[in-house]
C-alpha positions as CSV (number, residue, x, y, z in Angstrom):
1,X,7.5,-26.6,12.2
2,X,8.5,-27.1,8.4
3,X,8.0,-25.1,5.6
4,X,4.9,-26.7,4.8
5,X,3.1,-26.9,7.9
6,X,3.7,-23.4,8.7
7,X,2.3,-22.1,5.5
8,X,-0.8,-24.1,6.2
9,X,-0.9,-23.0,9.7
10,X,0.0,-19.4,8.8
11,X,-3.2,-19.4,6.6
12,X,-5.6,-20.8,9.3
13,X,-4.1,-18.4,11.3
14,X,-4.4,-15.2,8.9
15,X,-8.2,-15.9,8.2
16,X,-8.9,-16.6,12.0
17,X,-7.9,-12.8,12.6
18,X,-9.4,-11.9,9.8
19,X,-12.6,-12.9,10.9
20,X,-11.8,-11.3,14.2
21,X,-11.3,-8.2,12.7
22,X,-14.6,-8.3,10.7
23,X,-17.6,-6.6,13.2
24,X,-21.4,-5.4,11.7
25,X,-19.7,-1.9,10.4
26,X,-17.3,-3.8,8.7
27,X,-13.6,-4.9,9.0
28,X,-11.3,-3.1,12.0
29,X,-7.8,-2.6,11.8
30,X,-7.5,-4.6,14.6
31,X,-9.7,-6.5,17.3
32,X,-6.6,-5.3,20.0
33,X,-8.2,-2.6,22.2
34,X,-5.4,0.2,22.0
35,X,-5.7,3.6,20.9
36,X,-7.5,3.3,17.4
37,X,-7.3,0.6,16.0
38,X,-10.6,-0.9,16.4
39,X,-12.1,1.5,13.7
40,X,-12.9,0.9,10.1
41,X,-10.0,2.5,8.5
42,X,-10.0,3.1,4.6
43,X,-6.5,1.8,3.7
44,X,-6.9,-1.2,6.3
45,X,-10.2,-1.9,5.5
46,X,-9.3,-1.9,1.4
47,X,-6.7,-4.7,1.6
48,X,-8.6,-7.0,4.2
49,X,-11.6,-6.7,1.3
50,X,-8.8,-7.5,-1.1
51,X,-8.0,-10.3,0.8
52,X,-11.4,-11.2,1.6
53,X,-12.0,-11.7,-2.2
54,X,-9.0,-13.7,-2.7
55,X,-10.3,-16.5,-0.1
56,X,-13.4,-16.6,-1.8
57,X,-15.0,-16.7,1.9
58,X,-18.3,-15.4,1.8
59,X,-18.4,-14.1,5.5
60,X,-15.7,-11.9,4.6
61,X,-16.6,-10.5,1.5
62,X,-19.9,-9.9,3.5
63,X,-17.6,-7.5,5.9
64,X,-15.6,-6.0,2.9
65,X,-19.1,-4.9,1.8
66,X,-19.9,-3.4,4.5
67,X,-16.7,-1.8,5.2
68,X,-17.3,0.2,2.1
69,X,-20.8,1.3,3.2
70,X,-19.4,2.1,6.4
71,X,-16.7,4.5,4.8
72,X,-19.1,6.0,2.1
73,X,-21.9,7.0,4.8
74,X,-19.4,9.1,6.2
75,X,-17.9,10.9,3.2
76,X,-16.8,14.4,3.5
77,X,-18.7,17.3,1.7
78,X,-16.2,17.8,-0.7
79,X,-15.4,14.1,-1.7
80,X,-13.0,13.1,0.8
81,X,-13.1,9.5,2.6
82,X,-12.8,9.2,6.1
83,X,-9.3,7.4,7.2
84,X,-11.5,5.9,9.5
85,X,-14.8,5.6,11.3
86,X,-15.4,4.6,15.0
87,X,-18.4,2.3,14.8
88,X,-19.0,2.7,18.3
89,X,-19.0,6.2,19.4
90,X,-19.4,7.5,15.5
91,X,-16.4,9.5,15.4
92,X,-15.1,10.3,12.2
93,X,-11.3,11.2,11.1
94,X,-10.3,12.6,8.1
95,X,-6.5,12.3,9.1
96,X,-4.4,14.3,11.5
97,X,-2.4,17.5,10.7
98,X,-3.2,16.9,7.3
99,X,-5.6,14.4,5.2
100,X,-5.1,11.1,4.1
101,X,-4.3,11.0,0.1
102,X,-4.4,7.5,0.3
103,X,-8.0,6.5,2.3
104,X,-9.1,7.5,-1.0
105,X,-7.1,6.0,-3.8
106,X,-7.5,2.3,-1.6
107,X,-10.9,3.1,-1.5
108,X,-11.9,3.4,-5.2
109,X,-9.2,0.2,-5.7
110,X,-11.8,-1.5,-3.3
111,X,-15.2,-0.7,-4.6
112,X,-14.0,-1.9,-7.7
113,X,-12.6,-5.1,-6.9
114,X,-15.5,-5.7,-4.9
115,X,-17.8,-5.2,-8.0
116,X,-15.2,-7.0,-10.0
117,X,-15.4,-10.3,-7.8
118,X,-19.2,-10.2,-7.0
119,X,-20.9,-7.8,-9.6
120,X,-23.4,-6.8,-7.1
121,X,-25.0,-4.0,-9.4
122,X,-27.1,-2.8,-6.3
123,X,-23.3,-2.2,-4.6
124,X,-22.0,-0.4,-7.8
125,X,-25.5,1.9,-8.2
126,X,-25.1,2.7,-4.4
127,X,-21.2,3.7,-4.8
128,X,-20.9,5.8,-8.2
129,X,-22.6,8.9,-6.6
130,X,-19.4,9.1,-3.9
131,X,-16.4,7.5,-6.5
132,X,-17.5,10.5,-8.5
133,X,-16.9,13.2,-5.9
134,X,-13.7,11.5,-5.4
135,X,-12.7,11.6,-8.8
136,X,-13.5,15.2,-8.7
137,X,-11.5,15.6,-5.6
138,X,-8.2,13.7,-6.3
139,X,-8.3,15.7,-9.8
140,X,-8.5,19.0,-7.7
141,X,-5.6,17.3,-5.5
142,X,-3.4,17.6,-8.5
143,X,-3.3,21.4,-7.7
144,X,-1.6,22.7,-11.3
145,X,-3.6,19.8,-13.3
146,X,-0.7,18.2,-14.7
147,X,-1.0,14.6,-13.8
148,X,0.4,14.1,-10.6
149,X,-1.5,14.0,-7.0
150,X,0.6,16.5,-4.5
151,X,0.9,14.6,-1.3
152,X,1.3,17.0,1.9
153,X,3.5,15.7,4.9
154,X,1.9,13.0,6.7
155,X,-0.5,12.5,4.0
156,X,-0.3,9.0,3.7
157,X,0.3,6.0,5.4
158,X,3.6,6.7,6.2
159,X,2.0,9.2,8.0
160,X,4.9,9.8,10.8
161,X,7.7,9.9,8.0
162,X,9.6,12.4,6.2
163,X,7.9,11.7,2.7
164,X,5.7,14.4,1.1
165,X,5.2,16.3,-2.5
166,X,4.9,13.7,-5.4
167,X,5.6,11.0,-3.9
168,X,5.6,7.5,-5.9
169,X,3.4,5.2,-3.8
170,X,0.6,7.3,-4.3
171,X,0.9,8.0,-7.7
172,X,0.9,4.5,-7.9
173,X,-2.4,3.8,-6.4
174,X,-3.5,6.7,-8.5
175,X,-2.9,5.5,-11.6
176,X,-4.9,1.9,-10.2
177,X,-7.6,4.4,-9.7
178,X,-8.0,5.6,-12.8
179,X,-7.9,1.9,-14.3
180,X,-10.7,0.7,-11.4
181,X,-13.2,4.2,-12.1
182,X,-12.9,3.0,-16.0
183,X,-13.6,-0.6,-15.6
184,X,-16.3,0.5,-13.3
185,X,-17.3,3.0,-16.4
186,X,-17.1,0.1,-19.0
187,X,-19.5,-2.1,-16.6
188,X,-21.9,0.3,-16.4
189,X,-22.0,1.9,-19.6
190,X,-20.9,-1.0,-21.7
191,X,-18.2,1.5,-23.4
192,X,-14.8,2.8,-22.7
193,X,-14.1,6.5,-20.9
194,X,-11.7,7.9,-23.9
195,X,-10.7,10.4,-21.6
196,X,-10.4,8.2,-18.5
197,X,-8.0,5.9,-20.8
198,X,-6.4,9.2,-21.8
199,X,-5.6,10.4,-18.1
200,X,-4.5,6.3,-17.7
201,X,-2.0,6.5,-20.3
202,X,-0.3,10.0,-19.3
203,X,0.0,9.2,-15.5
204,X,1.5,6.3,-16.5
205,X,3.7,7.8,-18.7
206,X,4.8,10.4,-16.3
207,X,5.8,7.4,-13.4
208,X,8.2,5.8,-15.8
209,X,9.7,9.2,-16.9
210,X,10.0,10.7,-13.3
211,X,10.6,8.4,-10.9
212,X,13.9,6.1,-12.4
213,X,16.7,7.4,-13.6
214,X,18.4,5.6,-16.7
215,X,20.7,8.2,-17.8
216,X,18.7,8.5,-21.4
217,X,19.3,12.3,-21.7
218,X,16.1,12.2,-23.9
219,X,14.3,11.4,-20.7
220,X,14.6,14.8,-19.5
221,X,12.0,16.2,-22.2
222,X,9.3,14.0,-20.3
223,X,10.1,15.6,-16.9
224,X,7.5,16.7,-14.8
225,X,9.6,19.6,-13.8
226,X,12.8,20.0,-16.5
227,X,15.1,21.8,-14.2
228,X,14.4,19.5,-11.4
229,X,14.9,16.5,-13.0
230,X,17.8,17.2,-14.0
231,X,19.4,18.3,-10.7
232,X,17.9,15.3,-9.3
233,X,19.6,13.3,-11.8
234,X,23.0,14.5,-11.3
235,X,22.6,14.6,-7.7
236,X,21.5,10.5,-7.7
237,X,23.3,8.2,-5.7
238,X,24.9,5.3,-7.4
239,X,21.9,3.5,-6.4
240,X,19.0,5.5,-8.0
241,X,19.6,3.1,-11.0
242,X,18.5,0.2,-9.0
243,X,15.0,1.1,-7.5
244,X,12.2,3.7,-8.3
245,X,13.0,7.2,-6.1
246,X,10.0,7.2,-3.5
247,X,9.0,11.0,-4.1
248,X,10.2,14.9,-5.6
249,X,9.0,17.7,-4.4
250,X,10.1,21.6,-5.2
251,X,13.1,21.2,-3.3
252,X,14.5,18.3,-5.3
253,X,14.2,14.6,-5.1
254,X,14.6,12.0,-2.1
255,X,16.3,8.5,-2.3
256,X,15.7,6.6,0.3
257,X,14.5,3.3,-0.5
258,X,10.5,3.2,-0.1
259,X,9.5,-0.6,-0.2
260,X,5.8,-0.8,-0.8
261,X,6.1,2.0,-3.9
262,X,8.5,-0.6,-5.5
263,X,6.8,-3.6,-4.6
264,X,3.5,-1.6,-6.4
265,X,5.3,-0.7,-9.1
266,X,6.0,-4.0,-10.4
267,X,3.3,-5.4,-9.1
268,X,0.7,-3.0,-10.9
269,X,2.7,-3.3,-13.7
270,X,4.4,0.1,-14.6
271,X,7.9,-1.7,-13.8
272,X,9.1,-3.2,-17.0
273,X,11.4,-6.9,-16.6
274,X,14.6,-5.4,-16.3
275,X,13.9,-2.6,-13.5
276,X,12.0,-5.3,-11.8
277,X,15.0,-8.0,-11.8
278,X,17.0,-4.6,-10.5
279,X,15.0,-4.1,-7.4
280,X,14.7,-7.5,-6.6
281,X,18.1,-8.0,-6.4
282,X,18.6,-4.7,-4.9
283,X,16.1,-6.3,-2.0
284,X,17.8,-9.6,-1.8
285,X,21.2,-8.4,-1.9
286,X,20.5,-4.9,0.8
287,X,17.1,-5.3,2.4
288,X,16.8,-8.4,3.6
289,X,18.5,-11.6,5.3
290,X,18.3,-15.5,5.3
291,X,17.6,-16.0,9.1
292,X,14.0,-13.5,8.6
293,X,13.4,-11.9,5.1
294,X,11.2,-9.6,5.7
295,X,10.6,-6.2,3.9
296,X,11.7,-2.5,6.1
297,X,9.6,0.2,5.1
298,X,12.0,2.4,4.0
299,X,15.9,2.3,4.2
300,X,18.7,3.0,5.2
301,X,17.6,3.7,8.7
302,X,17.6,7.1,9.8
303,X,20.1,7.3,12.7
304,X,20.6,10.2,15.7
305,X,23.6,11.7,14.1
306,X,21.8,11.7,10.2
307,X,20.4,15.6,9.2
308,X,17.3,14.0,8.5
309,X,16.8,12.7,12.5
310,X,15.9,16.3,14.0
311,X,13.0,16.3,11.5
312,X,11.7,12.8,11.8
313,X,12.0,13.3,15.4
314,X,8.8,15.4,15.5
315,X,6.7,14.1,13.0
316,X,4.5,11.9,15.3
317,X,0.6,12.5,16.4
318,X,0.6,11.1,20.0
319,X,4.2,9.4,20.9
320,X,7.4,9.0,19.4
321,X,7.6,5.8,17.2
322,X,10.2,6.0,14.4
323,X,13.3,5.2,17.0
324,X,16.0,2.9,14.3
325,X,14.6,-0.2,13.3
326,X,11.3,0.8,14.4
327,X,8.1,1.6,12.6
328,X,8.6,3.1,9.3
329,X,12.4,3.7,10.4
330,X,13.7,0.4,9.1
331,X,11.2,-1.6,11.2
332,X,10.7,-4.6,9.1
333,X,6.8,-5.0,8.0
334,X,4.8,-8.6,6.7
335,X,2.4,-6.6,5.4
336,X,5.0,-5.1,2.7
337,X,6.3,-8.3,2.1
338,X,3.5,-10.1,1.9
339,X,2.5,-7.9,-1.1
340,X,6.0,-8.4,-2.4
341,X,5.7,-12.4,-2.7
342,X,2.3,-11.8,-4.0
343,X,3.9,-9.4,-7.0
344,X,6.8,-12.7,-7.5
345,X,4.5,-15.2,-7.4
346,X,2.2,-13.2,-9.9
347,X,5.3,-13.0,-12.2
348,X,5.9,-16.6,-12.2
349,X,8.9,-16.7,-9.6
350,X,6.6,-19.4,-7.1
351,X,10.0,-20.5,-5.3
352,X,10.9,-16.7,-4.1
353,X,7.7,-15.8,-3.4
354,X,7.2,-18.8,-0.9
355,X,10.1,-17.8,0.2
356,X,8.9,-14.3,1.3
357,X,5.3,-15.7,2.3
358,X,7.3,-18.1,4.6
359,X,8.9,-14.9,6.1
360,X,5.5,-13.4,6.8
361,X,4.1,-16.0,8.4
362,X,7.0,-16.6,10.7
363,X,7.0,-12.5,11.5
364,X,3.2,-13.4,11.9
365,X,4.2,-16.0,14.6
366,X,6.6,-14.1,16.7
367,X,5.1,-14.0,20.1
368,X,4.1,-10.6,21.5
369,X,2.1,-10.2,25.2
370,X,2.4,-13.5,25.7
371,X,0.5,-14.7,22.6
372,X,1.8,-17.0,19.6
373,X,0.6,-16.0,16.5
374,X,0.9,-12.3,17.8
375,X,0.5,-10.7,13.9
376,X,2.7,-8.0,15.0
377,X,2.6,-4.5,13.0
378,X,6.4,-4.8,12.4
379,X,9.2,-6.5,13.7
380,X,12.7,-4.6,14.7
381,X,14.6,-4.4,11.7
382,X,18.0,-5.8,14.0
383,X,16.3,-7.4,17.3
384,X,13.7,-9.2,15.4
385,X,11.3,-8.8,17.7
386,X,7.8,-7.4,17.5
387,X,6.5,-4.4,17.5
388,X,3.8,-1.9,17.3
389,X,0.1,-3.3,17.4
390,X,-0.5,-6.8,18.0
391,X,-3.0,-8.2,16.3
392,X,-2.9,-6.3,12.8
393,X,-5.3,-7.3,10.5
394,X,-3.3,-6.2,7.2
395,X,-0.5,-8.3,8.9
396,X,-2.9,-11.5,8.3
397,X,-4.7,-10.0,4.9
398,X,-1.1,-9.9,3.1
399,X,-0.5,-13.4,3.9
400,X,-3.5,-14.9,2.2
401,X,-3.3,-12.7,-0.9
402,X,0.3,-13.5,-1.5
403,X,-1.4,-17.3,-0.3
404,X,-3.8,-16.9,-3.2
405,X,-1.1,-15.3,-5.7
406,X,0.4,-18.7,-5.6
407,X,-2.4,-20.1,-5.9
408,X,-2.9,-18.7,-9.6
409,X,-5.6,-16.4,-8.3
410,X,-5.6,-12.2,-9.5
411,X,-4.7,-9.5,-7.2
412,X,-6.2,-6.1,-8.3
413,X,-7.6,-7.5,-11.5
414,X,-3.6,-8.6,-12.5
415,X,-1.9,-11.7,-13.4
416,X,1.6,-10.9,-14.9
417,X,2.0,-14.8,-15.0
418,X,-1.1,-15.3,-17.1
């Protein structure tokens, strides 16, 4: 199939399970029936409304809608969004072990996209009750009230990983959060939140400061923390010059390369031209190869014999998935880089970006149970073969928003090109 037949087959095929995944209660994870995946999830159900507003399909956004009614019916007394909703039996989960950070931030991001792209004013009068309690509930998440959200272990969608305290990819969608609750504040009040833009301009502020290392000695006055940046500095690899750390904590800073906080940095624009030309080659050069290049989750790979493994080894809810190259171990993810071509082709780099989309929609293809098109959660970051859930609707979604990115069309109210 060449390159051009298997991006317009790779659409079809993206909105087909898309449309599979949209029910009544609004879009499912997946239509596969294993474990739960056929729920309205928060984060899931955020990026198949983003990409439901990028097709411009009206059956879709239909089911975007609803999966935000669905999620804000079910809010918890103190703010909190379910991470998902079981629209048959009713069951509602607010996470495992811990809550999901993230259900929230993606669901904000949603509602106001959604408003953005329809300007349904009924929608908007129905949601500012419940984006309110969340506001007041990611600000008490801060804990010390000093900028950044404090993100306990599993508290996010690398929710079986060894990632918690501040950790970048939800300071990320934090800071989209506070842009989305004061656009939704303009639209409905015709005038800016001084205070909102205030909050905008300091979290922003503190991402740049905290989470790259330049060696600018001056930086260190901007530190969240002064005496752990600073041992975090001088305890960087070589290679913390090269891509945005994925978190701190109080007992220091990690390293590990976390692929969708990068991808988000640039593509939300906090990454200025030269850290983003860094990471890209830092992905070209490290991540990825010719023969499939998709995206892992997070690298290097945590092996048996690494200090990390006796850890990782337990941080799981029902079985064991982060084996190397699997999962968030180095497993190899569409979605990821389906977000990454969007951020190139968004930037004006079309030929790399169709480069990356082409990998998605050949890791879409890869055949799993017996069925082409198989949309796999991940694919083994050395076997290339699929795993996880078949059928995953973010799988699909990231292919027709980086589709639409090269199309010229916006992904959360950005166009770097433009």
């Amino acid at each position: 199939m060449g390159d051009d037949d298997l991006e317009q087959e790779g659409h079809r095929q993206a909105l087909s399970l898309l449309r599979s995944c949209a029910t009544e209660a609004g879009f499912l994870a997946s239509p596969t029936d294993r474990s739960n995946y056929r729920r309205v999830w928060a984060r899931d159900g955020a990026m198949l409304s983003l990409a439901a507003l990028c097709a411009q399909d009206e059956e879709l956004i239909a089911a975007a809608r609803s999966t935000l009614h669905t999620l804000v019916r079910h809010q918890g007394p103190h703010g909190e969004i379910p991470s998902n909703v079981d629209p048959v039996t009713g069951r509602v989960s607010y996470g495992g072990t811990t809550g999901r950070v993230d259900a929230d931030l993606w669901f904000v991001i949603a509602c106001a996209e959604y408003w953005r792209a329809t300007e349904d004013g009924d929608f908007l009068d129905a949601m500012l009750p419940a984006l309110e309690k969340v506001r007041a509930l990611l600000g008490a998440w801060e804990f010390n009230n000093r900028g950044l959200l404090y993100v306990p272990p599993t508290g996010d969608w690398a929710d079986e990983y060894l990632q918690s305290g501040y950790v970048l990819y939800d300071q990320l969608l934090y800071l989209q959060t506070q842009r989305s609750l004061a656009a939704l504040h303009a639209g409905v009040h015709g005038s800016p939140d001084h205070r909102l833009e205030e909050r905008i301009s300091h979290l922003y502020h503190l991402i740049r400061a905290n989470y790259w290392f330049d060696g600018d000695a001056d930086q260190a006055g901007d530190a969240y923390h002064e005496v752990l940046y600073r041992r975090g500095q001088e305890a960087a690899p070589h290679c913390a010059d090269r891509y945005w750390l994925p978190s701190f904590s109080p007992t220091g800073y990690s390293y590990r390369f976390d692929a969708f906080a990068n991808v988000l940095a640039s593509l939300l624009g906090v990454a200025d031209d030269d850290q983003r030309e860094r990471v890209d080659r830092y992905i070209a050069e490290e991540l990825v190869d010719d023969e499939l290049p998709l995206l892992p989750a997070f690298h290097p790979v945590i092996e048996p014999v690494d200090e990390d493994w006796e850890d990782l080894q337990v941080m799981f809810s029902y079985t064991f998935k982060n084996k190397p190259y699997e999962f968030h171990n180095g497993g190899l993810w569409p979605m990821l880089t389906g977000f990454h071509a969007a951020d190139l082709a968004l930037r004006g780099r079309g030929q790399a970006a169709r480069r990356y989309l082409h990998a998605v929609h050949a890791g879409n293809r890869l055949a799993m149970d017996g069925e082409d098109w198989s949309f796999p959660e991940f694919v083994h970051g050395r076997d290339r073969t699929p795993g996880g859930t078949r059928r995953q609707g973010w799988s699909a979604a990231a292919a027709v928003i980086a589709g639409a990115a090269l199309e010229g069309r916006e992904v959360f109210g950005i166009d770097h090109a433009g």
